[in-house]
C-alpha positions as CSV (number, residue, x, y, z in Angstrom):
1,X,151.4,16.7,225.0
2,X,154.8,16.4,223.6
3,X,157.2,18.4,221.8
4,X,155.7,19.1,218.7
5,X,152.0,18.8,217.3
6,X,152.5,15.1,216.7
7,X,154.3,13.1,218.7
8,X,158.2,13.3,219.6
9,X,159.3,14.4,216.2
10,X,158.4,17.5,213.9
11,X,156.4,16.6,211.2
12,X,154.6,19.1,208.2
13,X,151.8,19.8,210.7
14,X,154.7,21.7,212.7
15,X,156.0,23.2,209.9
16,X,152.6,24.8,207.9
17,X,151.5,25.7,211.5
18,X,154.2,28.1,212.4
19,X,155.1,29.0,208.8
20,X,150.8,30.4,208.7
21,X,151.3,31.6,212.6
22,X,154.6,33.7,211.7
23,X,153.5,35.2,208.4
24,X,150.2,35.9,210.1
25,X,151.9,37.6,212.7
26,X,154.2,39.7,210.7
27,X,151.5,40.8,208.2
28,X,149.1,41.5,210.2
29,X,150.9,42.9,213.3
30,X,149.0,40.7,215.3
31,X,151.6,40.3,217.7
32,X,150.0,41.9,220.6
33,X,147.0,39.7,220.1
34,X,148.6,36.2,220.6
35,X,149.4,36.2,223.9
36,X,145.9,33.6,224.9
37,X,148.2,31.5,222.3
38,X,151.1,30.6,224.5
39,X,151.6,26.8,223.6
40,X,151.3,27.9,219.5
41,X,154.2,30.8,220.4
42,X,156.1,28.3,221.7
43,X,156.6,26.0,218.9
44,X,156.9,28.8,216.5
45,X,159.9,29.8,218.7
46,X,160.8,26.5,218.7
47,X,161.0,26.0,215.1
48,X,162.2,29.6,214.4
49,X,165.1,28.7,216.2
50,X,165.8,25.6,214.1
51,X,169.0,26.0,211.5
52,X,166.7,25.1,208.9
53,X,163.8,27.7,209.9
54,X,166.7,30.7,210.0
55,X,168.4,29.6,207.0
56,X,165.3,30.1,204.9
57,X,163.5,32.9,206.8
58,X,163.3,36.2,205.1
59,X,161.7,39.2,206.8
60,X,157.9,39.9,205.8
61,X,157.4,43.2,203.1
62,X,155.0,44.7,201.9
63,X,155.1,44.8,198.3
64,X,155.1,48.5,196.6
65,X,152.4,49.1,194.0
């Protein structure tokens, strides 16, 4: 019930959960289906919007053969 996944502070939980939400997301383009998801969206917006998340993120490819 608070802020992040566990307890008052983000932990790794927080962390691999958005970094697996996001990717899955992108690479799938699964957007459109994760709206019955709206507590998970908001912590990945939450993070995402984190200095450290946007310092790091890069935009998904997909590789060329």
């Amino acid at each position: 019930a608070g802020r992040w996944l566990v307890g008052e502070r983000m932990t790794q939980a927080d962390i691999t959960v958005v970094c697996a939400f996001t990717f899955l997301t992108e690479a799938l383009a699964l957007s459109v289906h994760t709206a019955p998801y709206p507590a998970l969206r908001a912590l990945a917006a939450r993070c995402e919007a984190l200095p450290e998340f946007q310092g790091t993120r890069i935009e998904f490819f997909v590789p060329q053969s």
